[in-house]
Steps between C-alpha positions, in 0.01 A plus 500: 500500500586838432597705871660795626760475776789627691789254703626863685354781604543882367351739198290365251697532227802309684292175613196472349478231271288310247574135337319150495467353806357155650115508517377421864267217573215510756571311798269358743259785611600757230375589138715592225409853337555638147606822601329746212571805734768597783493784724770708607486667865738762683556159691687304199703793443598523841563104482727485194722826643557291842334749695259312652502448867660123492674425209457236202512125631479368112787500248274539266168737485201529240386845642112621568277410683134561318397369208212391341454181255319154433538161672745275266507219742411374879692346742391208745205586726369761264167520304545429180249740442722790487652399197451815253409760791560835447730601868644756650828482649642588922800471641642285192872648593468500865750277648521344226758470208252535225251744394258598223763682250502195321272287248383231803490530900453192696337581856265431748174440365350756788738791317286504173155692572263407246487828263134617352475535161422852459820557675824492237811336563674810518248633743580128658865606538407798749347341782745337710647736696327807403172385583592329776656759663201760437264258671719423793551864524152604492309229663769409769366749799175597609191485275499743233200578404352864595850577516775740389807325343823664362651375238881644410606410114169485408541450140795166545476186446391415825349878599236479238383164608524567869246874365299175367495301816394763720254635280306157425560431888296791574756770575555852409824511327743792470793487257845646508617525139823675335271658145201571381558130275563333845166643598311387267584149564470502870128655405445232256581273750228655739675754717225766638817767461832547426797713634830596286732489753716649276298829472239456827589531880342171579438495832286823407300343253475208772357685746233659260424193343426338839377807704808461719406190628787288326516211262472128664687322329802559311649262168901641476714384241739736617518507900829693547375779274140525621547427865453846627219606295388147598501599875308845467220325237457201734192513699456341819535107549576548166707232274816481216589217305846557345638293203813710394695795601741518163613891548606484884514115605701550822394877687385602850103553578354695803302223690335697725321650200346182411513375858223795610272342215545183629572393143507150392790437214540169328758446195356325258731178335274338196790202537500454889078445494388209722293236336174686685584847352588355120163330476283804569772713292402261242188488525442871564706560155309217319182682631579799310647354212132345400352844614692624249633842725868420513709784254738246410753745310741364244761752439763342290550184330831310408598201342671207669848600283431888651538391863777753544325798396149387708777465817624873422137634435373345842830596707474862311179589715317738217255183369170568647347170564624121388780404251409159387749211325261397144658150552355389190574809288199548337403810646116423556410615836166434468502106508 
């Protein structure tokens, strides 16, 4: 099979590679996927430049983590009846040596949601971790509905379908966006408003927005940046779920400003979920998916032999929403 790799980590351009490799075989309890889709993530950048918290155990690694495909073939103790479902793709990469930048991914058969048809495999290729980690960061605290929920990066990958959660969950949903574009996603997505933090004071148009009363919960895919404004739009007993902090990963917060809230902060890890929490992240996402709500976003699409460039695109930061692998090259995203 046809597979992109690296045996060291570094750029891109220095150890990303792409050759014929061995096609995997389902084992007992796993299906084997034809991979028509792979996802890229700020996480398989991270990965392949060795800057992830514990490094590489494999000498080897097929990179990514979502994808999207068919079942070519099941493995002992698995209903034959999947053969031919359409999937989606979690945690393919995760501590494990091979992911879905390749033509086939062997797996556990519980890693391949069944995909609905109206859904494409490109749209497939998004869900993983993005959709995950909206749900988990919406619907982790307290009941949302009747509620006020901030969302920062409102118009990303995982902003605009975190604006989606909320919204179908029964929240009001406020934005933070960089341009009027950006905007216009997060309000396609369902956002009530929007702020430019670039041009707004936003804990101004906080305030207004909620009558001084504060937002409850708080969706930050940027904690080291936002914290203070964080701490003066929180309301009471209010809540943050954190999934990145890119611009200021290591700085120094005033806990006493949080503290006098009493506010409740969880970091949210899409690859650390219990059994408990993946099933109703699952199932939550699934939910939407055949309500048809989730702004799945494709932003870019490479082929397999482009790897390189999709790497540089993701690690550049300007893509708004998913780069996606066409394994299969034919460019069709609607199949």
């Amino acid at each position: 099979m046809r597979a992109a790799y690296y045996d060291s980590t570094g750029a891109a351009g220095d150890v990303l590679r792409v050759a014929d490799l061995p096609t995997p075989a389902a084992g007992p309890g796993e299906v084997l996927v034809r991979i028509q889709a792979s996802g890229i993530n700020p996480s398989d950048v991270k990965k392949r430049l060795g800057r992830m918290p514990a490094p590489s155990a494999f000498p080897r690694v097929v990179p990514h983590s979502d994808g999207a495909g068919m079942i070519e073939a099941v493995g002992e103790g698995v209903d034959p009846n999947r053969l031919g479902q359409r999937v989606w793709l979690w945690n393919a990469q995760w501590q494990r040596a091979f992911g879905t930048a390749a033509e086939f991914c062997a797996l556990a058969a519980g890693q391949a949601i069944p995909l609905p048809d109206h859904v494409t495999f490109f749209e497939g290729a998004c869900l993983g971790i993005p959709a995950q980690t909206a749900w988990v960061a919406v619907m982790a605290g307290e009941p949302t509905a009747g509620k006020t929920v901030l969302v920062h990066g409102g118009a990303g990958a995982v902003g605009s379908l975190a604006v989606a959660v909320a919204v179908q969950s029964g929240a009001k949903v406020i934005a933070t966006v960089s341009s009027p574009a950006k905007a216009e996603i997060a309000r396609h997505a369902g956002a009530d408003a929007t702020i430019d933090y670039l041009t707004e004071d936003v804990g101004q148009a906080l305030r207004e927005f909620t009558a001084g009363q504060g937002v409850d919960h708080i969706v930050d895919v940027d904690f080291g940046a936002n914290w203070q404004v964080n701490s003066e739009a929180l309301a009471v007993k209010g809540s943050i779920a954190a999934y990145s902090a890119p611009s200021r990963p290591r700085f120094e917060l005033d806990y006493y400003a949080f503290a006098a809230k009493a506010a409740r902060l969880r970091f949210i890890q899409v690859y650390l979920l219990d059994p408990a929490e993946r099933r109703r992240a699952i199932e939550g996402v699934t939910g939407l998916l055949e309500r048809r709500v989730l702004p799945l976003r494709v932003a870019r699409s490479f082929t397999l032999d482009q790897i390189v460039a999709a790497h540089e695109a993701q690690e550049s930061g300007g893509i708004v929403g998913n780069i996606i692998i066409d394994i299969t090259g034919g460019g069709d995203a609607h199949t």
